[in-house]
N, C-alpha and C positions, 0 to 999 in steps of 0.2 A: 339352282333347281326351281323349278319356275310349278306353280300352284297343283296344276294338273299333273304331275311329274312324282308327287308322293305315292310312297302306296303305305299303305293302313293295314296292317296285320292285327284281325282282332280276335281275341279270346272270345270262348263261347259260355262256359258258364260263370255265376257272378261277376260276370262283365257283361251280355247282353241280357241276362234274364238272372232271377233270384234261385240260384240253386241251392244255398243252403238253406232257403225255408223247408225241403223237403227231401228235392231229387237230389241231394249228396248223402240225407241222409238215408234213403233208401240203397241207394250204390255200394253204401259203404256197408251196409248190412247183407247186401248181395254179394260182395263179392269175398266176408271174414265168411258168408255161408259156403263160397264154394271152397274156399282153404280147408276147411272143415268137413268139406264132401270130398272132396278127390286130394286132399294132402293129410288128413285124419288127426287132424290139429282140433285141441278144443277151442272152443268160442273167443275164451279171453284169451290165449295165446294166437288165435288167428288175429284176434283184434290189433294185439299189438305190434305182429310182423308186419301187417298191411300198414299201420301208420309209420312203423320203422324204413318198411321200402319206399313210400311216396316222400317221407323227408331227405331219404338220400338219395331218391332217382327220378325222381319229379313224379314219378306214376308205380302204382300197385307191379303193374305188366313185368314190369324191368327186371325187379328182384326174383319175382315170380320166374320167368325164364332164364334170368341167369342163374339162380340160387337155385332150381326145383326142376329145371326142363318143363315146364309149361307151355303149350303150345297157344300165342296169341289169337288166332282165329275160335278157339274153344271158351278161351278164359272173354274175350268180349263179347261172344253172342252168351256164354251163360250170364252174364252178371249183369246185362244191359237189355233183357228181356223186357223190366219194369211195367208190367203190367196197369195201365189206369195214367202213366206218365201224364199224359196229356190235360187230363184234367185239373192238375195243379199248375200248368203252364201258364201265365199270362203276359199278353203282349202290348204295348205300347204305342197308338197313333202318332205318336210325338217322338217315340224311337227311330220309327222306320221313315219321318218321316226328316228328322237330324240326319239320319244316315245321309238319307238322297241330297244333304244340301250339302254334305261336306265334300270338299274338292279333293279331286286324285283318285287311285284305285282301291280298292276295298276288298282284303282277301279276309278268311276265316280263317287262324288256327289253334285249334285246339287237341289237345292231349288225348281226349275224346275218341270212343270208332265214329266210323262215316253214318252208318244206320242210325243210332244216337243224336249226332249233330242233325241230320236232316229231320228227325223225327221234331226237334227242339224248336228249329228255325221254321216248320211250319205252325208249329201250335203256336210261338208268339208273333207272326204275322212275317218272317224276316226269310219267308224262300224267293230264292231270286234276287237277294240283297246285294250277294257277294259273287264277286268273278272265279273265285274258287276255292273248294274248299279244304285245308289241307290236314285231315285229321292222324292220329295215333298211325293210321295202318300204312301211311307215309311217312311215318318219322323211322325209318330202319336203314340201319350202317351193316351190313356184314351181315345179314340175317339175323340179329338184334335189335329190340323195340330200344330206339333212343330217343324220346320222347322229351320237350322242353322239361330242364334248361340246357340240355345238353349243344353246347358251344358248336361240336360237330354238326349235328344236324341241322343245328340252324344256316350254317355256311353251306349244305347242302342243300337244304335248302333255297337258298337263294344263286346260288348257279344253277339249277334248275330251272327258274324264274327269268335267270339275266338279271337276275336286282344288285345293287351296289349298298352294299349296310345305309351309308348319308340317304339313299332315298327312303327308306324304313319307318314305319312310324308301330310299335310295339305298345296294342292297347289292350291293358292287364289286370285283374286284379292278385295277383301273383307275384312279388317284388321279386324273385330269386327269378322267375323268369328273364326280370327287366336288368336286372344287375348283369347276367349274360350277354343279354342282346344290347345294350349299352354299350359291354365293352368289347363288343364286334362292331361299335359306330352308328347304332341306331338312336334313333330318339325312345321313347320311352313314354308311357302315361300309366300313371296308376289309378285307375277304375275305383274309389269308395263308395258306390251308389249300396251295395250291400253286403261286402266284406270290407272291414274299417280297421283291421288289424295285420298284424304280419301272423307270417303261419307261423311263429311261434306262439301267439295268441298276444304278442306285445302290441300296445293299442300309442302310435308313435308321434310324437307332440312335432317335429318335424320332416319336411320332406326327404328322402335319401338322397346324395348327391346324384347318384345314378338316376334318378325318375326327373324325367324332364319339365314333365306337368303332372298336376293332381286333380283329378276332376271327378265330380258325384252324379253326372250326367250324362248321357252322349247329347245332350242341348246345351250344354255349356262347351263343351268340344266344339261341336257346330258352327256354335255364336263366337268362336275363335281359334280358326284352326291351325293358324301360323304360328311357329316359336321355332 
């Protein structure tokens, strides 16, 4: 596989920008609100279904329409409103400009809807970074939101694309993402620049065998992008 020949799958929050300074925690309050609006659940019982669905399906959506009949086009444009988003966004000259020096192609994806992601990638400087972008409302098998880590969609992914898993480079800060797309043959990088724990909140003294690299930058990525 020759330099130019990789492509680069990257994650969009706490991977190119700080989301949990703020925008996860506004998300997450948006969206135990709408559980509470249109499913008549009280607060701390939405609380804990929404963290219960995202641990076993990678994303709120999943449980939500399998478990409830929620229809994803409703449940994203209500919860991903966020009013003022943009003012807590900041972006990086040294990000975008790692990006433009790393070799190979450079898609987006994330868990994320499409309105959200692009709203993100303009406030920190990063529209027009990526060849494409492949958010939530492209992760569906059968009329089902199958959203990372789900093994399927990722191979659907990538026949979609024509990619072969060895050309893959899977950049995350999300381990249970990486552990999937590993062992469908991908490389792997786990993103510590602002999430430094596993989502179990374990804060982990070594690398997993599944993450290829570890890196707290996309400038240190940059500065070596071959492994």
């Amino acid at each position: 596989m020759t330099r130019h020949s990789r492509v680069w799958l990257f994650d969009l929050d706490d991977t190119l920008h700080n989301a949990s300074h703020r925008a996860f925690r506004e998300l997450n309050a948006s969206m135990s609100a709408y559980m509470v609006t249109y499913l008549g659940l009280t607060e701390e019982d939405a609380a804990t279904l929404r963290n219960r669905y995202w641990q076993r399906y990678g994303a709120t959506l999943t449980g939500l329409q399998r478990h409830h009949g929620v229809k994803p086009a409703h449940f994203l444009h209500e919860t991903h409103k966020l009013p003022g988003l943009e003012a807590h966004l900041h972006g990086h000259a040294h990000d975008l400009a790692a990006l433009r020096r790393l070799p190979g192609r450079k898609l987006l994806m994330t868990n994320a809807p499409r309105a959200y992601a692009e709203r993100v990638l303009a406030a920190i400087g990063l529209t027009g970074v990526f060849e494409q972008l492949i958010c939530v409302e492209d992760m569906q098998l059968f009329g089902h939101s199958r959203p990372k880590p789900d093994a399927r969609m990722f191979r659907v992914v990538m026949a979609r694309l024509k990619l072969r898993p060895e050309q893959c480079v899977l950049v995350e800060d999300t381990l249970i993402h990486q552990k999937t797309a590993r062992g469908l043959g991908m490389k792997t990088v786990w993103m510590q620049r602002w999430a430094r724990l596993a989502a179990d909140g374990r804060r982990l003294q070594h690398r997993p065998v599944y993450v290829s690299r570890r890196v707290r930058s996309l400038a240190a990525l940059a500065r070596s992008p071959h492994f």
